[in-house]
C-alpha positions as CSV (number, residue, x, y, z in Angstrom):
1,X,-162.8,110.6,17.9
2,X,-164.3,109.1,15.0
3,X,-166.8,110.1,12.6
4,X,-169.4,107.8,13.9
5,X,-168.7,108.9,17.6
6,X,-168.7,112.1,16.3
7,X,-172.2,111.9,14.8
8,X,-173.5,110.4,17.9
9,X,-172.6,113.5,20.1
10,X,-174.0,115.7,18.0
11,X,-177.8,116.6,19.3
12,X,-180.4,115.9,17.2
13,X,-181.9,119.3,16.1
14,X,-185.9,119.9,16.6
15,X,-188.5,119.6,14.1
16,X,-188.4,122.8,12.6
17,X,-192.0,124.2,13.6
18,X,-190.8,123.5,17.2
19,X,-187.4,125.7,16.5
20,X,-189.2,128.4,14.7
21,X,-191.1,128.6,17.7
22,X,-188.2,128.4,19.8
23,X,-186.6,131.2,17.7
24,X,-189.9,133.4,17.3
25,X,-190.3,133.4,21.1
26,X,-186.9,134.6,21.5
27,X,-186.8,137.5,18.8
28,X,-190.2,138.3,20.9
29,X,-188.3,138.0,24.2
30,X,-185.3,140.2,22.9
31,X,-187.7,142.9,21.5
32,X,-189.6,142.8,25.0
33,X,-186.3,144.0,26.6
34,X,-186.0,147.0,24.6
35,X,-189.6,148.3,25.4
36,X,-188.7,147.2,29.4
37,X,-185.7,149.7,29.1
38,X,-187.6,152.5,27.7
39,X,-190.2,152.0,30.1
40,X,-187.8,152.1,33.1
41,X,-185.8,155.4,31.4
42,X,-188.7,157.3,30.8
43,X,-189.2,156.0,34.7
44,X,-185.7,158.4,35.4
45,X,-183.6,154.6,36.1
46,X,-180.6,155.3,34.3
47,X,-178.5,153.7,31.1
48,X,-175.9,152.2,33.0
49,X,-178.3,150.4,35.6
50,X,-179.7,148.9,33.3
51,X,-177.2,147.4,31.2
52,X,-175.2,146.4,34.8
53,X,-178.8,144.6,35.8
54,X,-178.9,142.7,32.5
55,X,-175.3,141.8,32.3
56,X,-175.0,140.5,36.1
57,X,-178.4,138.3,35.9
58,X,-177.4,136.8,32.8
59,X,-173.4,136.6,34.1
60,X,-174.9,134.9,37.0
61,X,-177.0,132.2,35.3
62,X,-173.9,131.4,32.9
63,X,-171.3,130.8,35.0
64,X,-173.6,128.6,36.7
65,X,-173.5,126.5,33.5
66,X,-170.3,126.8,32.5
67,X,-169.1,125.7,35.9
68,X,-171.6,122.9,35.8
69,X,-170.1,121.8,32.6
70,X,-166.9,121.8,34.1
71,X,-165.6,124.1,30.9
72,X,-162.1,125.0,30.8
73,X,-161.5,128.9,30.9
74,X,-158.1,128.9,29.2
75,X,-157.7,130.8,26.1
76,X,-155.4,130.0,23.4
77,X,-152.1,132.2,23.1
78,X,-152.9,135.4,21.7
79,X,-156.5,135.3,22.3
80,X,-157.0,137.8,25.6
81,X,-156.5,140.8,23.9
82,X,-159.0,139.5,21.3
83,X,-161.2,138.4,23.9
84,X,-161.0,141.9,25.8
85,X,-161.6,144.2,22.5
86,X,-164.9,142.0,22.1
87,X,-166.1,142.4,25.5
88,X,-165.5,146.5,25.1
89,X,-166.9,146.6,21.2
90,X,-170.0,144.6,23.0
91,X,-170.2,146.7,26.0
92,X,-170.4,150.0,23.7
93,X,-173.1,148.6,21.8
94,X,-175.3,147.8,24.4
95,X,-174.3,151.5,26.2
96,X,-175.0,153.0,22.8
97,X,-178.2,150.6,22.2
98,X,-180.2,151.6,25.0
99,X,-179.3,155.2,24.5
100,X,-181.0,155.5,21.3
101,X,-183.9,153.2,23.0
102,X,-184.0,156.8,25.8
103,X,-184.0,158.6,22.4
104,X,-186.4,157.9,19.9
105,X,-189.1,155.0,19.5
106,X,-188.1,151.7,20.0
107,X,-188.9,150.5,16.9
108,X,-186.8,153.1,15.1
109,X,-183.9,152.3,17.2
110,X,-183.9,148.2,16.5
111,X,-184.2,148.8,12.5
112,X,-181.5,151.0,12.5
113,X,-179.0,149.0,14.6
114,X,-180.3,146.2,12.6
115,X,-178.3,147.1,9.4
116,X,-175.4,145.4,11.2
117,X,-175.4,142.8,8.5
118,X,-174.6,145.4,5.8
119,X,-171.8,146.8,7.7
120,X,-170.1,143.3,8.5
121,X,-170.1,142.0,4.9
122,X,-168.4,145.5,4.0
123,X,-166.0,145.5,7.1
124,X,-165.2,141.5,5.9
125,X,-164.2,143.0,2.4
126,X,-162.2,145.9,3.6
127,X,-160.0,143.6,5.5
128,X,-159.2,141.2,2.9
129,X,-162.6,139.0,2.8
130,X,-164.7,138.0,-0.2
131,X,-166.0,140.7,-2.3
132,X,-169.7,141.4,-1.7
133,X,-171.8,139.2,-4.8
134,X,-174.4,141.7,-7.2
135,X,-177.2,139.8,-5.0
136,X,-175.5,140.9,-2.1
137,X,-175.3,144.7,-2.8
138,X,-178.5,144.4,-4.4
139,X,-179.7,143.8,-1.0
140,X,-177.9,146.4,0.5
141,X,-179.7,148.4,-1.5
142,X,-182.7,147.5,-1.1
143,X,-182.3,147.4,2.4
144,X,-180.8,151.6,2.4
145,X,-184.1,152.6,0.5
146,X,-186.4,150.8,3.5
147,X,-184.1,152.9,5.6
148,X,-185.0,156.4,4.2
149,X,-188.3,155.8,4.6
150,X,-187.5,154.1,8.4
151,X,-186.5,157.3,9.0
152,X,-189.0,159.4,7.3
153,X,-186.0,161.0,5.1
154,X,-188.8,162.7,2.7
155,X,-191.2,163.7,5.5
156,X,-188.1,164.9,7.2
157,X,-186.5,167.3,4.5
158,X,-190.1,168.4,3.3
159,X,-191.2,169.5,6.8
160,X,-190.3,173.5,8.3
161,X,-189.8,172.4,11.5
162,X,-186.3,171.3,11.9
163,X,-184.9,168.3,13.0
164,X,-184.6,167.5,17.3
165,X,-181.1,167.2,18.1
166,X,-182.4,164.5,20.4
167,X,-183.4,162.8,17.0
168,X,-180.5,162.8,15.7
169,X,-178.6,161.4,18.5
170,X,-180.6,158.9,18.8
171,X,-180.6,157.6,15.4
172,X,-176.6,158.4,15.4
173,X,-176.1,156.2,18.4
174,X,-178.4,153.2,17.2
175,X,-175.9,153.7,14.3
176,X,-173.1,152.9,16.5
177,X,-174.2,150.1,17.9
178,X,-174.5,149.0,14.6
179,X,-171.3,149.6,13.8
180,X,-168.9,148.2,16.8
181,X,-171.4,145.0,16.6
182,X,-170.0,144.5,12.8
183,X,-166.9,144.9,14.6
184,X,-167.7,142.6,17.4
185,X,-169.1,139.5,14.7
186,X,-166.2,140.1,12.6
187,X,-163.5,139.6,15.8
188,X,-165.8,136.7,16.7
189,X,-165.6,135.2,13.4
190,X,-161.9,136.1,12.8
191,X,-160.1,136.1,15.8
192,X,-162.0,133.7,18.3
193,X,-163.6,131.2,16.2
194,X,-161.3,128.5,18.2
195,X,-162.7,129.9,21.6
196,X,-165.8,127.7,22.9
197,X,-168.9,129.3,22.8
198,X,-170.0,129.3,26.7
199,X,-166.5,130.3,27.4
200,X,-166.4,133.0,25.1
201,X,-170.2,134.6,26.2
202,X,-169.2,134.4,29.9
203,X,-165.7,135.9,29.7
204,X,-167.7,139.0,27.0
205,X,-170.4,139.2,29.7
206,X,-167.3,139.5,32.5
207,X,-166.2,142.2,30.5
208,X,-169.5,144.0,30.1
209,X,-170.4,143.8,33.8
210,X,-166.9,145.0,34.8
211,X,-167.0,147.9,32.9
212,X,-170.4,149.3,33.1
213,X,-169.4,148.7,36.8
214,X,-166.5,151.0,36.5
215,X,-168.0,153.4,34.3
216,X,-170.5,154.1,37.0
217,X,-168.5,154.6,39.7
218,X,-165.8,156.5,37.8
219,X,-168.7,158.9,36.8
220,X,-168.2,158.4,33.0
221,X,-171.6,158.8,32.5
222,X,-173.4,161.2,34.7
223,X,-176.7,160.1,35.9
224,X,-176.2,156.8,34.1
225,X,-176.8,154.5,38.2
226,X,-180.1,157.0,38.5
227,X,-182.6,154.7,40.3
228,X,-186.3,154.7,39.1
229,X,-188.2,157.0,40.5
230,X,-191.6,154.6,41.0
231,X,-192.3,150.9,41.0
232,X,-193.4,151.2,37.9
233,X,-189.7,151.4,36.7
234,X,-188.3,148.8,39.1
235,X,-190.6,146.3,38.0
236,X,-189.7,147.1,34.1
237,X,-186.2,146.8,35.0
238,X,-186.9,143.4,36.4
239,X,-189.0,142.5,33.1
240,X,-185.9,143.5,31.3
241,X,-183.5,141.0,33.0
242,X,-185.8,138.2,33.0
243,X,-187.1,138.6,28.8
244,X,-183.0,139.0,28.1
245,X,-181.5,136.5,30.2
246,X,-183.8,134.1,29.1
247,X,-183.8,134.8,25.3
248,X,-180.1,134.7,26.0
249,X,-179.8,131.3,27.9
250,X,-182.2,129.5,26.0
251,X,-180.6,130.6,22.3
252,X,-177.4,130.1,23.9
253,X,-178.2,126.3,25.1
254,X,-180.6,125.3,22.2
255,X,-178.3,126.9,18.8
256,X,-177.1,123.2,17.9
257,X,-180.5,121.7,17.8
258,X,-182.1,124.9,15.9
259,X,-180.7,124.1,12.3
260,X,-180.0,127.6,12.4
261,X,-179.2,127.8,8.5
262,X,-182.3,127.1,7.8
263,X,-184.1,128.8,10.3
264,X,-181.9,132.1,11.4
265,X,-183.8,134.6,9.3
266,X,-186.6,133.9,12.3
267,X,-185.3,136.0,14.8
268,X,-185.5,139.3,12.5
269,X,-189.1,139.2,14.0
270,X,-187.2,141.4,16.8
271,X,-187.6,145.0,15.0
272,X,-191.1,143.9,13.9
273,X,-192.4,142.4,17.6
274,X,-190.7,145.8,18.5
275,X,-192.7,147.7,16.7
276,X,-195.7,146.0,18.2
277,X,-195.1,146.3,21.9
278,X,-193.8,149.6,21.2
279,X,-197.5,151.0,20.0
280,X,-199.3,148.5,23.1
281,X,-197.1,149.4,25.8
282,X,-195.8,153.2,24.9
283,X,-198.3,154.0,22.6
284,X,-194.9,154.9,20.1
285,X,-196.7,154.4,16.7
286,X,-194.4,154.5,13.4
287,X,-195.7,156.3,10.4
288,X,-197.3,154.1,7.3
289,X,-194.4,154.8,5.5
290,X,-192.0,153.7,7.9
291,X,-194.1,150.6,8.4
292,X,-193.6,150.1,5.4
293,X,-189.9,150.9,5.2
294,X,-189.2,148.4,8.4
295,X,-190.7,145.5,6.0
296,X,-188.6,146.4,3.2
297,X,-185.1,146.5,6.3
298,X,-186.5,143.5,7.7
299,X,-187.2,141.6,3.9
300,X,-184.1,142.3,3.0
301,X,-182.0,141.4,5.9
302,X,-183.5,138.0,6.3
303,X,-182.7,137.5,2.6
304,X,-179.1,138.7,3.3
305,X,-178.5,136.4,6.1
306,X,-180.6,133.5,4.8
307,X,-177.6,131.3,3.7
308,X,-175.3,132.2,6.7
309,X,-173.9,129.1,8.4
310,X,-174.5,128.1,12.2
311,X,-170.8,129.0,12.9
312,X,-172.1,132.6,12.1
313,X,-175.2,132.4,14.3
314,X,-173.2,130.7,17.1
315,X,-170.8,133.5,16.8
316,X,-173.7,136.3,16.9
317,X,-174.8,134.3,19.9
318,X,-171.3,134.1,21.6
319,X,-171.2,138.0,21.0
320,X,-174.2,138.9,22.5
């Protein structure tokens, strides 16, 4: 193909107020999901329900497209096992995601799993990849002090009472699915950076499905298929696949016309739209400080992802 032909089947991006707004609405969308899931767990509905809702809507819709498309599923050689660790890393995120979300506040939960960036950029050295720049660790910095104050670290170690073990699991599961998602970007950029982008979401999706599917009926996780006990909790679990499969179909089909090196930073809004619905709809309202400490996370992170390339965004997208 030429360069010309090349140009021409490239889709013209959106004027950027138009994918701002594309990209605030789904930040908005993803955050809406979270608050959904504690709504339907503090309902009794279970972990693994959820999850195997969400993954099966959104597997549904995207196969749809892909065999619309007329996509090839082939992988190159070497690429399954790749392919499968993803779609595990991704499945333990999402299992360790939402049980922080049963934990602790939402809001908590999304600025700690948020510090994903921190961890990929060491992960990338560790394994041979470019040393982290003084701006870089500056940032990290900067975001790790916003952190202690996320978690009330002072409040915390100044207070009698001691710490809930419910707490700390919480915020030591959020810190999870921080961590195997570093894992997952880095595989993603790595080892499957060759692998189309439809292809790769609905084989990771697959994978989710399938095994939250066997988890459950394995027992792995024991109350983890509970059904809700009300319609209150049916009808958040229906909120929750609707706001994620959307947020995920529409980032999914839109990411070449988004500019997204431009405009990525946008869909931080997520711990900060969080934080909102969280106080409206559970009335789960963060400290001042830790107000102020989520800025400081989310200030920093955009800063530390601002010059990332769409190949990296497409990737995060793939992952998801």
């Amino acid at each position: 193909m030429t360069r010309s032909a090349l140009a021409s089947s490239t889709p013209a991006p959106f004027p950027r107020h138009i994918a701002v707004l594309i990209l605030l609405c789904m930040g908005c969308a993803f955050a809406g999901n979270h608050v959904a899931a504690r709504v339907a767990f503090d309902d009794g509905a279970g972990v693994l329900l959820a999850i195997l809702m969400r993954s099966g809507g959104t597997l549904l819709v995207l196969a749809a497209l892909v065999l619309w498309q007329r996509q090839n599923l082939r992988l190159p050689a070497g690429a399954w096992r790749w392919q499968l660790l993803l779609g595990l890393l991704i499945t333990a995120q999402s299992l360790c995601l939402y049980s922080a979300v049963a934990r602790v506040p939402v809001a908590l939960a999304l600025l700690v799993a948020n510090v994903f960036p921190i961890l990929l950029a060491l992960l990338t050295w560790a394994l041979g990849g470019a040393r982290p720049t003084a701006r870089t660790a500056a940032l990290m910095g900067l975001i790790l002090v916003g952190l202690v104050f996320v978690l009330d670290v002072p409040g915390r170690l100044s207070a009698n009472a001691s710490v809930g073990p419910q707490w700390l699991l919480g915020v030591g599961l959020a810190f999870c699915a921080a961590t195997v998602f570093a894992c997952a970007l880095w595989i993603t950029d790595h080892k499957l950076s060759q692998v189309r982008g439809s292809v790769r979401s609905l084989l990771t999706i697959f994978i989710v499905f399938s095994s939250v599917n066997l988890a459950g009926l394995t027992g792995a996780l024991p109350g983890g298929l509970n059904l809700p006990a009300t319609s209150t909790g049916w009808m958040a679990l229906a909120t929750l696949v609707v706001l994620y499969g959307t947020g995920f179909i529409v980032l999914f089909i839109s990411v070449p016309r988004l500019d997204m090196p431009r405009n990525a930073p946008v869909m931080n809004i997520e711990p900060l739209a969080t934080l909102l619905m969280g106080w409206i709809v559970l009335d789960q309202m963060l400290s001042a400080g830790q107000v102020v400490g989520g800025v400081i996370v989310v200030t920093g992170i955009v800063l530390l992802t601002y010059r990332k390339t769409e190949t990296k965004v497409e990737a995060k997208a793939g992952a998801l």
